[in-house]
C-alpha positions as CSV (number, residue, x, y, z in Angstrom):
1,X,-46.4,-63.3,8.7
2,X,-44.5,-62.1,11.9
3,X,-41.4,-61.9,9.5
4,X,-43.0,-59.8,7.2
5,X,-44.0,-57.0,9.7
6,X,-40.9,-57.0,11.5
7,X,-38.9,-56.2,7.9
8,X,-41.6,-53.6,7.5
9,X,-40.9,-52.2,11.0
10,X,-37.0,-51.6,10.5
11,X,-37.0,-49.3,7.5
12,X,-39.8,-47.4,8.7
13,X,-38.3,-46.8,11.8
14,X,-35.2,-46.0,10.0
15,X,-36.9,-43.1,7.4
16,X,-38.7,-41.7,10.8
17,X,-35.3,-41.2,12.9
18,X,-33.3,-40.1,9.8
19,X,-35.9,-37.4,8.7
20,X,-36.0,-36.0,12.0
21,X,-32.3,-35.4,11.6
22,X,-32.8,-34.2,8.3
23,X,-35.9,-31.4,9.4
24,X,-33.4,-29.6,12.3
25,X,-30.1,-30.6,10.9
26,X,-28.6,-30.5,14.2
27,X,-27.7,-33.9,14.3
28,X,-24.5,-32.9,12.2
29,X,-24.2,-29.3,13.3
30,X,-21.3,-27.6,14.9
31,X,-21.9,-25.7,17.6
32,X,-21.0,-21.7,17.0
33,X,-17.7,-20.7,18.9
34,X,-16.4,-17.7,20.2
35,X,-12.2,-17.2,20.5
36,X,-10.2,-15.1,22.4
37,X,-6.8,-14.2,22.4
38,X,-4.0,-16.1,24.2
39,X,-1.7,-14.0,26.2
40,X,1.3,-11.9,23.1
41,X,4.6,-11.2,23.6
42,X,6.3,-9.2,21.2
43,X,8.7,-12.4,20.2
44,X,5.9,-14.6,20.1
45,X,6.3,-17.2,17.3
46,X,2.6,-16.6,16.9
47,X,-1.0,-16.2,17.7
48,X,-3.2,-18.7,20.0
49,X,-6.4,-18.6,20.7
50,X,-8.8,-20.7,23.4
51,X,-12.6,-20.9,22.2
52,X,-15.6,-21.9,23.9
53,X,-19.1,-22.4,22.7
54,X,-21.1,-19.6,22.3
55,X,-24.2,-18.7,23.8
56,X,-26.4,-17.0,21.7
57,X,-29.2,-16.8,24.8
58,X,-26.5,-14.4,26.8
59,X,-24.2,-12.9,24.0
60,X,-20.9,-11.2,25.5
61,X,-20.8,-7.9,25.2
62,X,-18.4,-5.7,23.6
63,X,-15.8,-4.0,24.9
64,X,-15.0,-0.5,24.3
65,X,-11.5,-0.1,21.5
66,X,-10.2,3.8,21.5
67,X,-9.0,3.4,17.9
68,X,-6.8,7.1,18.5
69,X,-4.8,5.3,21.4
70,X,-3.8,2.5,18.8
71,X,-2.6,4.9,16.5
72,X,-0.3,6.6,18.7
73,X,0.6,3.8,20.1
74,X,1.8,2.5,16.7
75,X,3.5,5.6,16.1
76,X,5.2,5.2,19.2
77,X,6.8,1.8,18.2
78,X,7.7,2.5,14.8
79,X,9.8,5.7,16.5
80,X,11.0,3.3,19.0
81,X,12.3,0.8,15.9
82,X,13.3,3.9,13.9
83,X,15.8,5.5,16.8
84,X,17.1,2.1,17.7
85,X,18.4,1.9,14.3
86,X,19.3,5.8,14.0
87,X,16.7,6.7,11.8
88,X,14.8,10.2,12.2
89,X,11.8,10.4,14.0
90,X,8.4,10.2,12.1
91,X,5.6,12.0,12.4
92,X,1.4,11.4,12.1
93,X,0.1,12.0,8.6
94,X,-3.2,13.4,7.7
95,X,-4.2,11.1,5.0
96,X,-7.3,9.2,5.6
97,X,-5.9,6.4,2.4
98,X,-4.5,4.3,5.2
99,X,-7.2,4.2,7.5
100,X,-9.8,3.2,4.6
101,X,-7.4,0.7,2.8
102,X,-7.3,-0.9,6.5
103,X,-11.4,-1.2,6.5
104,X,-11.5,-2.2,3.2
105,X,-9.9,-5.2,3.9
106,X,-11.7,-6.6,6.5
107,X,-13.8,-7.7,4.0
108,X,-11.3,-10.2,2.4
109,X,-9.2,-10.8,6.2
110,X,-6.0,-11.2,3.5
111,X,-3.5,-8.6,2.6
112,X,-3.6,-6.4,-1.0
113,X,-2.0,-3.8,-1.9
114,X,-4.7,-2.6,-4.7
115,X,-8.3,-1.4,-3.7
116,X,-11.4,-2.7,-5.2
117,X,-11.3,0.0,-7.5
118,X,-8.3,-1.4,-9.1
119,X,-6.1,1.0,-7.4
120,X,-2.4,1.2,-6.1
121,X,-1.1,2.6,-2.8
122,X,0.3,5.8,-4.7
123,X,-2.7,6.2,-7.1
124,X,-4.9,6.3,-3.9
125,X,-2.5,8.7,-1.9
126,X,-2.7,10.8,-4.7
127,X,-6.2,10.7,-5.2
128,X,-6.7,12.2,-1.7
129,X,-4.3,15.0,-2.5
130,X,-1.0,13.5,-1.6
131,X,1.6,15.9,-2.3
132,X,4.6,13.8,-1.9
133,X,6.1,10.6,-2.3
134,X,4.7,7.3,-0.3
135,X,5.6,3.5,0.1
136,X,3.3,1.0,1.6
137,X,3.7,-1.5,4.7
138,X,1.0,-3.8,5.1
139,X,-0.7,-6.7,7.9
140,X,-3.4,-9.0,8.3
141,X,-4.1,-10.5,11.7
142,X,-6.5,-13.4,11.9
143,X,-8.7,-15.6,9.8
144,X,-12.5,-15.8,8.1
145,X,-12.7,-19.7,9.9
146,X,-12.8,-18.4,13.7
147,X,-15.2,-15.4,15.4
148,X,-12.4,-13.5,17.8
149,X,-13.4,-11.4,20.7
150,X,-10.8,-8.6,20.8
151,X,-9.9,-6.4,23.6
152,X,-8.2,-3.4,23.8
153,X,-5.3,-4.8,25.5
154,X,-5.3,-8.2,22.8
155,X,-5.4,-5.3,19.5
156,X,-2.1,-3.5,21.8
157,X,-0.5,-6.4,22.0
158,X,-0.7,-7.2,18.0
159,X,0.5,-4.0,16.8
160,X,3.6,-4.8,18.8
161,X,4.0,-7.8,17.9
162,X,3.2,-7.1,14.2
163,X,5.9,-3.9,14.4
164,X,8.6,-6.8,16.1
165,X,7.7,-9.2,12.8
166,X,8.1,-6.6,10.7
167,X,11.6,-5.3,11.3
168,X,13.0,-8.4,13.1
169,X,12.1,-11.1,11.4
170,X,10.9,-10.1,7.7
171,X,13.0,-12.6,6.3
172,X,10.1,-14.2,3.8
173,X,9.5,-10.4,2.6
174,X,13.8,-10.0,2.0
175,X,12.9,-7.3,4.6
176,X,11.0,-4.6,2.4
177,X,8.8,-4.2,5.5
178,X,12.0,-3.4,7.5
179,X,14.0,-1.2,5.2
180,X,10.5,1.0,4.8
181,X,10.2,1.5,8.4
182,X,13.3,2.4,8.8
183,X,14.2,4.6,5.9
184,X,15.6,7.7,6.5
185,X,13.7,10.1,4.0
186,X,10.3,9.5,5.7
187,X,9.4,12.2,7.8
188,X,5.7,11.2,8.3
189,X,3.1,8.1,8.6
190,X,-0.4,7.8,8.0
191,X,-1.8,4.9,10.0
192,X,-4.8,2.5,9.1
193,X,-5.9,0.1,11.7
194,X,-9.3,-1.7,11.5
195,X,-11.0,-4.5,13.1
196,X,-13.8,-7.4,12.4
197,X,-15.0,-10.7,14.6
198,X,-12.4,-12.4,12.4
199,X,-9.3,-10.4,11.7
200,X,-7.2,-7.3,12.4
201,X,-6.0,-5.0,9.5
202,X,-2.5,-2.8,9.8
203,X,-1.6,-0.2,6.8
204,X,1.5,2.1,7.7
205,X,2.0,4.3,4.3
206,X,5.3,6.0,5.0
207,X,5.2,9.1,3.8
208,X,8.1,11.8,2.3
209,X,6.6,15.2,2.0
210,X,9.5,17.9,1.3
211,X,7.5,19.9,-1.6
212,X,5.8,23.3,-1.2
213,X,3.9,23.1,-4.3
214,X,3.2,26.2,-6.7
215,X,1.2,23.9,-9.8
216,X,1.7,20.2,-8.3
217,X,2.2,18.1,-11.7
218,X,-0.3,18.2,-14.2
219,X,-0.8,17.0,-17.9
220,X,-3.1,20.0,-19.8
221,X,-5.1,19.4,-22.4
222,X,-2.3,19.9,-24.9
223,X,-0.4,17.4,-23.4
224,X,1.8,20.1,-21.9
225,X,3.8,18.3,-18.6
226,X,3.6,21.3,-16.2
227,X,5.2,21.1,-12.5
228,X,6.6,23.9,-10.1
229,X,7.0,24.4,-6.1
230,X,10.1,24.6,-3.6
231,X,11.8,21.8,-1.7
232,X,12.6,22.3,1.8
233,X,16.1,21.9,1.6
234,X,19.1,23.1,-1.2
235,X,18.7,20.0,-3.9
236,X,19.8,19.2,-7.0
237,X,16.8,18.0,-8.9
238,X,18.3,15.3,-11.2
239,X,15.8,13.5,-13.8
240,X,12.2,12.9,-13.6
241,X,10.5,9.5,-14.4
242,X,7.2,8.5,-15.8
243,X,5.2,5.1,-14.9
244,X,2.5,4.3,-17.0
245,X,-0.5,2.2,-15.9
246,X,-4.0,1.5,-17.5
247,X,-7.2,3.6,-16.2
248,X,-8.0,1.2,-13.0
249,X,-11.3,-1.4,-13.5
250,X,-12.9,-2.6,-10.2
251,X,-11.7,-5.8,-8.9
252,X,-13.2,-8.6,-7.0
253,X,-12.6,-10.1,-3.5
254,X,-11.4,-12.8,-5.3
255,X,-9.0,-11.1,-7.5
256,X,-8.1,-9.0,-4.4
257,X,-7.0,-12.4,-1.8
258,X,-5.0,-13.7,-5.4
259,X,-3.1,-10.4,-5.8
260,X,0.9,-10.3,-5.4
261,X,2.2,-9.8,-2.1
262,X,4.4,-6.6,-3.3
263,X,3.2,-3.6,-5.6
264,X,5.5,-1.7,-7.9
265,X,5.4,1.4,-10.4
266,X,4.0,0.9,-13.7
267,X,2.0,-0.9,-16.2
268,X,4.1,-4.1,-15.4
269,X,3.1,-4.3,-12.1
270,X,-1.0,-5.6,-12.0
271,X,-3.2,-7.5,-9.8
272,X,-1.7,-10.6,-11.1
273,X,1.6,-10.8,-11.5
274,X,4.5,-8.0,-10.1
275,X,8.3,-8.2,-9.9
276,X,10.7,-5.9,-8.4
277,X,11.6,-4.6,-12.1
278,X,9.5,-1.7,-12.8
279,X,10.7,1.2,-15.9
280,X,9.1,4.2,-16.6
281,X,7.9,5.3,-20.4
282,X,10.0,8.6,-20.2
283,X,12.2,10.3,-18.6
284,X,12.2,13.8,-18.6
285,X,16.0,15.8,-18.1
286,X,17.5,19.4,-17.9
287,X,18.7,21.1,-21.0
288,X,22.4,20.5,-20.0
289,X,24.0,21.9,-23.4
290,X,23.6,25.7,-24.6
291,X,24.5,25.2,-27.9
292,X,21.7,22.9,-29.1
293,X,17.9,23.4,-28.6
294,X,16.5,21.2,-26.2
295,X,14.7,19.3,-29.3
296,X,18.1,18.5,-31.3
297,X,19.4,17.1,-28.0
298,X,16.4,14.9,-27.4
299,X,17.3,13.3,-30.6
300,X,20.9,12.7,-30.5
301,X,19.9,11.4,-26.9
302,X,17.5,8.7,-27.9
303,X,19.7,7.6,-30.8
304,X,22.1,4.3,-29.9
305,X,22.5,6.0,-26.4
306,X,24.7,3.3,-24.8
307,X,23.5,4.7,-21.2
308,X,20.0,4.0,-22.0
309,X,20.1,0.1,-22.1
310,X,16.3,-0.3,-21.6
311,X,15.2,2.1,-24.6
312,X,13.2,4.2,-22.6
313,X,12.3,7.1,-24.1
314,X,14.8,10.8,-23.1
315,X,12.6,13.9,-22.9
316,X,14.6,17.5,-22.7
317,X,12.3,20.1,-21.1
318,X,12.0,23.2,-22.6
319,X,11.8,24.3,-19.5
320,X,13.7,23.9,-16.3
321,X,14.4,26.4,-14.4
322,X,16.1,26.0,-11.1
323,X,17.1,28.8,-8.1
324,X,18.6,27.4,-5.3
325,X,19.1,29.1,-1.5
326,X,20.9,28.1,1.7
327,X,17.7,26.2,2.5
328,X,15.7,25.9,-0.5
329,X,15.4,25.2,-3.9
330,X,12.7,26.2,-6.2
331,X,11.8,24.9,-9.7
332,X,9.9,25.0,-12.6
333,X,9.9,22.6,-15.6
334,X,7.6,22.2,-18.5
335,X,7.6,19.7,-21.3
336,X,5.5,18.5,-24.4
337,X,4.9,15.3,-23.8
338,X,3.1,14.6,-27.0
339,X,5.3,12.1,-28.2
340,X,4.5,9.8,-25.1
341,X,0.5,10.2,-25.2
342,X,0.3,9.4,-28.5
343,X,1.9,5.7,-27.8
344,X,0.1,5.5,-24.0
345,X,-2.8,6.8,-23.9
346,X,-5.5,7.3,-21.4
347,X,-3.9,6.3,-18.0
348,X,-2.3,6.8,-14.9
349,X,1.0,8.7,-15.1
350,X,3.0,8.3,-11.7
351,X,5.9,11.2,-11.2
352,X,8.8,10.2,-9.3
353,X,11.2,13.4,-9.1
354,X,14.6,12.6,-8.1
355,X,16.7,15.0,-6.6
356,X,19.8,15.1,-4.0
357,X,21.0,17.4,-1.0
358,X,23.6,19.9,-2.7
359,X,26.1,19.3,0.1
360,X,25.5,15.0,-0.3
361,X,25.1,14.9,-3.9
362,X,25.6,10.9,-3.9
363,X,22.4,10.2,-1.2
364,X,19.9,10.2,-4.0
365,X,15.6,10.4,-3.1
366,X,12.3,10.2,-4.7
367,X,10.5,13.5,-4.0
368,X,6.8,12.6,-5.3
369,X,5.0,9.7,-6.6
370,X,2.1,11.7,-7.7
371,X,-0.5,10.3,-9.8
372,X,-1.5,11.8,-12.9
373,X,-5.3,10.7,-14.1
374,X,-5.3,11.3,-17.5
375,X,-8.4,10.5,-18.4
């Protein structure tokens, strides 16, 4: 009978301790944890962090972040990287693109190059009125699994360690980062820089702005391709390219942490899967003989044209008229692009206009990569 209690006892005792674990759940919890930044150099390998509990009784406070010293301060290295390596200064954009890309991916702490409304760096620049041609840099700092407490001085220390990464040792990237910092036809930056309790976001959009724009480019109703304006300098204005991509659907944060780690022009470049190997759907050129109409060229052009490997289809603009001064050149070029929008569609057209200086003809450059929404 004494047996027979004692067996009774055990697993009684047993359901009493283990459902008091299993009414707090603190038998198994982890305490919360707060992280702070180790001490960065510049040619740091990377980031450490020492964390201590956190005491949710006596929170720690926040410390004030003056997000306009960090942009300058950015700018500042980048024109520190850009004369070491001969490069002409940059200045600060006006775009706010950069600076909302950066908050918009705090909520993912990974880097994208596309928004959550399905966009691309240029379709966003344009979007907010871009009027020239951009190119994207890119950097997440931190991770979802750890709460950081940042610091003024610890968010300093990133971007320079972040601007060291990016033009010293960009190796994994085959140094895209670099060769954008560093390239010599920017002449302005809009900076993004954005922070959460888990990770820092960096967005440099590098920006070439040379056009004074008299009708920036527009498709009319009648399918009519329409652009005039005046660079800053005496160019020749060479060809003019056309990327196509579909109307933009929102994406998720899931979509948005699997996206490729490089963005390109055109309809072959998506949210999942990009290579280095975009084409435009047309290319538009001057009417470079006088004795045929620009439609008769177009056709002997497009036929067998042993130039035009990749079959893309040759537009000759009816219109393309050119004046060039000592330090300007103005344009205007007009083109009926039906033949295109019957085969494309709705989309996104993305115009790259490439021109040269008239005393370096061989130092080619990308004027705009404005967005079309043709919707």
């Amino acid at each position: 009978m004494v047996l027979k209690t004692v067996y009774l006892l055990i697993p009684l005792l047993i359901l009493i301790i283990g459902g008091g674990f299993l009414v707090t759940g603190d038998f198994f919890k982890e305490s919360p944890q707060i992280c702070f930044l180790e001490p960065l150099e510049k040619t740091s390998i990377d980031l450490y962090y020492s964390c201590e509990d956190f005491d949710e009784e006596n929170p720690l406070k926040l410390t004030k972040i003056d997000q306009d010293e960090l942009v300058l301060l950015s700018l500042e290295l980048i024109n520190e990287d850009r004369e070491k390596y001969n490069s002409p200064l940059v200045e600060l954009g006006t775009s706010s693109t950069a600076q909302e890309h950066a908050e918009e991916l705090l909520n993912i702490c990974k880097t994208s190059y596309w928004s959550n409304n399905g966009m691309k760096p240029y379709m966003r620049y344009s979007a907010d009125g871009g009027e020239g041609a951009i190119n994207e840099n890119i950097a997440v700092i931190g991770t979802p699994e750890i709460q950081k407490y940042w610091t003024q001085e610890n968010l300093k220390q990133i971007l320079a360690w972040n601007q060291h990464n990016m033009v010293e040792r960009d190796e994994v990237n085959e140094f895209r980062h670099s060769m954008n910092i560093l390239h010599d036809d920017h002449n302005y930056v809009n900076v993004g820089i954005a922070w959460s309790n888990f990770c820092v976001t960096i967005v440099h959009q590098f920006e070439d702005r040379y056009v004074e724009w008299k009708q920036k480019p527009i498709l009319t109703l009648n399918k009519e391709f329409i652009l005039a304006g005046q660079v800053n300098f005496n160019a020749t204005i060479e060809q003019i390219d056309i990327f196509y991509d579909p109307i933009p659907m929102p994406l998720s944060d899931q979509e948005l942490m699997s996206s490729p780690p490089l963005y390109g022009f055109g309809h072959i470049c998506s949210h999942l899967m990009c290579s280095d190997g975009s084409l435009p759907v047309a290319t538009v050129l001057p009417h470079s003989d006088s004795n045929l109409s620009p439609d008769v060229l177009e056709g002997i052009m497009n036929q067998n044209n042993p130039a035009n490997s990749e079959n893309i289809p040759l537009f000759v603009a009816h219109k393309w008229e050119i004046t060039h001064g000592e330090d300007f050149t103005t344009f205007s070029i007009e083109e009926d692009l039906d033949r295109l929008l019957n085969l494309t569609g709705k989309g996104v057209y993305t115009v790259l206009v490439w021109a040269s200086p008239a005393d370096n003809p061989s130092d080619g450059m990308v004027l705009t990569t404005i967005s079309i929404f043709f919707l």
